[in-house]
N, CA and C of each residue as an Amber inpcrd file, in Angstrom:
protein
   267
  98.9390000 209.9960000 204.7270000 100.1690000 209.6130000 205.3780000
 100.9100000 208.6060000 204.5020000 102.3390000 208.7890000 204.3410000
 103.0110000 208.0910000 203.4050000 103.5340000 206.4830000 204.4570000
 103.1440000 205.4560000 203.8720000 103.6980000 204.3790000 204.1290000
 104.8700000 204.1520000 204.9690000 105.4820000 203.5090000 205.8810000
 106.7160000 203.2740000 206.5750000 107.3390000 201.7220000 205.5590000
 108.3850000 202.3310000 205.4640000 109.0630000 200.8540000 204.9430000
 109.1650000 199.8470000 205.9910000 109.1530000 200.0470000 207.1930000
 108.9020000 199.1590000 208.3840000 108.1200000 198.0420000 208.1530000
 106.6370000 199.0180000 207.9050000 105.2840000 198.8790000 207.7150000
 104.8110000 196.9880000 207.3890000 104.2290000 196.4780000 208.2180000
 104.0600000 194.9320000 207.7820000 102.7890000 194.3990000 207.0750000
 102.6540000 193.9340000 205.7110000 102.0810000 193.6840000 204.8230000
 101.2430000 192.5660000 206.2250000  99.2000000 192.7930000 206.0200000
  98.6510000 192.2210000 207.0490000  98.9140000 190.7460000 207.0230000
  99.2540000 189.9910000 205.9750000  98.9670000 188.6970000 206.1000000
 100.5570000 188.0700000 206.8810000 101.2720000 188.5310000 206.3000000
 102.6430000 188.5110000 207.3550000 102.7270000 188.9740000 208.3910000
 101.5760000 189.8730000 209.0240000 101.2340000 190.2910000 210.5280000
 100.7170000 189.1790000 211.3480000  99.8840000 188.4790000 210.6890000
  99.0830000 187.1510000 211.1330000  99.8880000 186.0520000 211.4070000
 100.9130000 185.3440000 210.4860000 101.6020000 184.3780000 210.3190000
 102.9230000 184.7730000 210.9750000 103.8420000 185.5190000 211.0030000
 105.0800000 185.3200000 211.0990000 105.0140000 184.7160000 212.5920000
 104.0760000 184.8460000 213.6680000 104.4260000 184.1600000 215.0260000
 103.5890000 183.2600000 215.2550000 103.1830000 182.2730000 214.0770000
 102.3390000 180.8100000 213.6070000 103.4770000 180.0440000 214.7440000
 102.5150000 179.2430000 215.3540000 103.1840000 178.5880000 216.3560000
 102.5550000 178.8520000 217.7400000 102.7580000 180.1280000 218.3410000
 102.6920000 181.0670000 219.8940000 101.1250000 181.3410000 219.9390000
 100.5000000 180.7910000 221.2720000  99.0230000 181.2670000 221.0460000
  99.1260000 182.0230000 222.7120000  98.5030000 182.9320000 222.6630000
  97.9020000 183.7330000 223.8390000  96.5610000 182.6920000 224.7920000
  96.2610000 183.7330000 225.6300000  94.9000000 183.4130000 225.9950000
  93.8170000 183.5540000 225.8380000  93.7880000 184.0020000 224.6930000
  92.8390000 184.0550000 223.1110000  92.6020000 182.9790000 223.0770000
  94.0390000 182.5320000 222.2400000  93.8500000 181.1310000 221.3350000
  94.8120000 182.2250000 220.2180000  95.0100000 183.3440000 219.9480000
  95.4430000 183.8000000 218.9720000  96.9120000 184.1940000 219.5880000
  98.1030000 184.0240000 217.9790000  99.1660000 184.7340000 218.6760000
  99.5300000 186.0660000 218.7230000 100.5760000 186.2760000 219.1980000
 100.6380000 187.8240000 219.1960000 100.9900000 188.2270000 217.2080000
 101.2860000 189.3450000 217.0210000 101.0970000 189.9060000 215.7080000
 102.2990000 191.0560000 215.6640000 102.9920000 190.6380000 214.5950000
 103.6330000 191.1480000 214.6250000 103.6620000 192.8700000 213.9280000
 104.1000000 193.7800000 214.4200000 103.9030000 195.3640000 214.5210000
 104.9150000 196.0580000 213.4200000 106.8690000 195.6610000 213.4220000
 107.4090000 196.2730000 213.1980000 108.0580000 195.3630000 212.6780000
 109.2880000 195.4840000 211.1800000 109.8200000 194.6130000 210.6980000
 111.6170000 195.7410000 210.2750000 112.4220000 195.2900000 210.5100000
 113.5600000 196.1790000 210.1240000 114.3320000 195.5740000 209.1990000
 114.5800000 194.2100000 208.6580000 114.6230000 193.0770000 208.3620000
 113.9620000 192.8770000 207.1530000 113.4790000 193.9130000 206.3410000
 112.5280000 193.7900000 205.0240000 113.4040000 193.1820000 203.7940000
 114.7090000 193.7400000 203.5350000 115.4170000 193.2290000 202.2610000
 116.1930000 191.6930000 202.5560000 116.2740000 191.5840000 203.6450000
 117.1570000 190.8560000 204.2000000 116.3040000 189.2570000 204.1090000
 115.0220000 189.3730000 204.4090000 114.0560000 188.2530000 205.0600000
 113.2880000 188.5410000 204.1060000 112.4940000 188.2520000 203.2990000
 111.5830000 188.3990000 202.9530000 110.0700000 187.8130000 203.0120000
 109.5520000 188.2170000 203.2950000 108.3150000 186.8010000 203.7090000
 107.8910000 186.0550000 202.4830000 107.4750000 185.4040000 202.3780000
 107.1410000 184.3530000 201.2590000 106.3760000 183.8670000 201.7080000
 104.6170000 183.9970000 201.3570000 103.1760000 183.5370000 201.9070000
 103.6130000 181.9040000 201.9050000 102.2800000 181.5190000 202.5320000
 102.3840000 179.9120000 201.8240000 101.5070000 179.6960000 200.9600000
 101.8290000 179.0830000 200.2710000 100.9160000 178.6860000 198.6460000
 100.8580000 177.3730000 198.5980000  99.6120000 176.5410000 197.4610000
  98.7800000 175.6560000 197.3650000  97.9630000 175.0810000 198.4190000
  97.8680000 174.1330000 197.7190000  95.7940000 173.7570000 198.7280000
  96.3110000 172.7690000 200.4500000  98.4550000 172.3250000 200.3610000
  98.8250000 172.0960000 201.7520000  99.5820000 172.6500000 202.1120000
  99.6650000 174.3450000 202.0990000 100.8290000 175.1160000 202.7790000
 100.9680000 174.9370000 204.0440000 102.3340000 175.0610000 204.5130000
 102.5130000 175.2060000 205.8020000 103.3890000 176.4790000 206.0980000
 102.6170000 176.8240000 207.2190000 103.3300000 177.7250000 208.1060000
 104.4320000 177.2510000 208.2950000 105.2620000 178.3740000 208.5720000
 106.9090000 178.2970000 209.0950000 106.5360000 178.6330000 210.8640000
 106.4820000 177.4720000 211.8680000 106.0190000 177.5370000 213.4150000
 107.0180000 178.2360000 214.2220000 107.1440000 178.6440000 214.8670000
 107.4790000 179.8260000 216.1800000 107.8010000 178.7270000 217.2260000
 108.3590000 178.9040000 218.1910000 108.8520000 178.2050000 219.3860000
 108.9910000 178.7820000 220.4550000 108.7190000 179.6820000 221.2170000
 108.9910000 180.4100000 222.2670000 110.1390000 179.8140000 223.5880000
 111.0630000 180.6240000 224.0080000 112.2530000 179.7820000 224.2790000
 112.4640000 180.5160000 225.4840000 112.8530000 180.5040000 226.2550000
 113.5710000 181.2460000 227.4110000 115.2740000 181.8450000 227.1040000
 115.6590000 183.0970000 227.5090000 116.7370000 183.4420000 227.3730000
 117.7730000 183.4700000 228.4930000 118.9450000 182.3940000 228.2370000
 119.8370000 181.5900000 229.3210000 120.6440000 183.2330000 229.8440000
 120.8400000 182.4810000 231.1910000 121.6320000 183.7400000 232.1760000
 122.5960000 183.5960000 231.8940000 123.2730000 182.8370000 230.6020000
 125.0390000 183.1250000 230.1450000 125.1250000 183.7570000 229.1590000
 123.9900000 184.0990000 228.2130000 123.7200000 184.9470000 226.7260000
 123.8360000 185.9130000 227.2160000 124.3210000 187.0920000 226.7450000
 124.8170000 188.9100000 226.9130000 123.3290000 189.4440000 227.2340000
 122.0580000 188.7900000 226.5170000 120.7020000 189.3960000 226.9240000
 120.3920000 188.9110000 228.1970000 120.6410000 187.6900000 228.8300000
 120.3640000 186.9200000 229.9640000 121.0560000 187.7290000 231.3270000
 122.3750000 188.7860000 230.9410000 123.5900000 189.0120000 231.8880000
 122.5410000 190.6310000 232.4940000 122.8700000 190.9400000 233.6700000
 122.4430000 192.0100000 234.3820000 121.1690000 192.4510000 233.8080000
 119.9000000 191.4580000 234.0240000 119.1660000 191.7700000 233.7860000
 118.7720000 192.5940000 232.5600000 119.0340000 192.1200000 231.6720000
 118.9150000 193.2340000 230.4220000 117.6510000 192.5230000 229.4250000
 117.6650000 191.6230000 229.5410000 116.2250000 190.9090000 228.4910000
 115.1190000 191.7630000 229.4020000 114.7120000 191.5830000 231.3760000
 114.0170000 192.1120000 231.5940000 113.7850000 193.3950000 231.4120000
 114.6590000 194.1370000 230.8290000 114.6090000 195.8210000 231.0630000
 114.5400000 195.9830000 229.3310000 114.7490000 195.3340000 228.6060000
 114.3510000 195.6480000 226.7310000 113.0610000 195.1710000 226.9170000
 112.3380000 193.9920000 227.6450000 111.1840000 193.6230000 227.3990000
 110.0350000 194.4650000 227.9950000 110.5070000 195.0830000 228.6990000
 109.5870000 196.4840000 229.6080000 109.8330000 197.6380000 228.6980000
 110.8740000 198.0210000 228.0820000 110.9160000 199.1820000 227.3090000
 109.9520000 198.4440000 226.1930000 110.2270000 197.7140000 225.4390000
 109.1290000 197.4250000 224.1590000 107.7680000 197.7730000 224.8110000
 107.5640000 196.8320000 225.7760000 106.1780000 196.8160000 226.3090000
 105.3330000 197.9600000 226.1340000 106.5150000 199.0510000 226.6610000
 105.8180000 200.6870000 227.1400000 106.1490000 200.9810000 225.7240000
 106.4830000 200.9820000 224.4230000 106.6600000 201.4510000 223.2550000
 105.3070000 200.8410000 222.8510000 104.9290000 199.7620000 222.8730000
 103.6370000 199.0430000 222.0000000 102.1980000 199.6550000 222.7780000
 102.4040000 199.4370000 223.6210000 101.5060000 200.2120000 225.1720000
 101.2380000 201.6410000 224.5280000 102.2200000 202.4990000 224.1390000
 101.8780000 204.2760000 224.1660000 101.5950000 203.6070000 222.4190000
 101.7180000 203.1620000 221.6660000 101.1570000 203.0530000 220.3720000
 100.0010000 202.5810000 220.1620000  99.3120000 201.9550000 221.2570000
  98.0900000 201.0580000 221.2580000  98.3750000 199.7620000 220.5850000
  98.6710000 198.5920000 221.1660000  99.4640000 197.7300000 220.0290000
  99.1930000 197.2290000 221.3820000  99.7370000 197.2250000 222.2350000
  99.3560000 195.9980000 223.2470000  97.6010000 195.9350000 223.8650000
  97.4950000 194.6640000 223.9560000  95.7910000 194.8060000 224.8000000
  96.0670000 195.2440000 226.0430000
């Protein structure tokens, strides 16, 4: 099977949501990237790298995602997309 340019290099699967922990202790991981030329990840390097940390935020009922319920109804469609891929626990 040929590669997806999507496709997320593992160590940038691990890190990009440094910050967010589950009820693990681990955060979620990221699956899909569309954003490849644009962003590029850049590991962290030497013996005191730091992660770039995550913040998890709530989305206000005056933002266009906040208006007629629409964050809840993209966050249920992903859900059932990661869900039928095996990607969610």
């Amino acid at each position: 099977m040929e590669p997806s340019p999507y496709d997320v290099p593992k160590l940038e699967a691990y890190l990009y949501y440094a910050g967010l922990s589950g009820p693990s202790g681990r955060g979620p991981k990221l699956v899909y990237r569309t954003t490849r030329e644009k962003e590029k990840f850049v590991p962290p390097t030497g013996p005191e790298a730091y992660r770039r940390l995550m913040k998890l935020r709530t989305v206000p009922e005056n933002h266009k995602l906040g208006e007629d319920n629409l964050w809840d109804y993209i966050r249920a469609e992903v859900r059932g997309v990661l869900d039928a891929q095996h990607f969610v626990d």
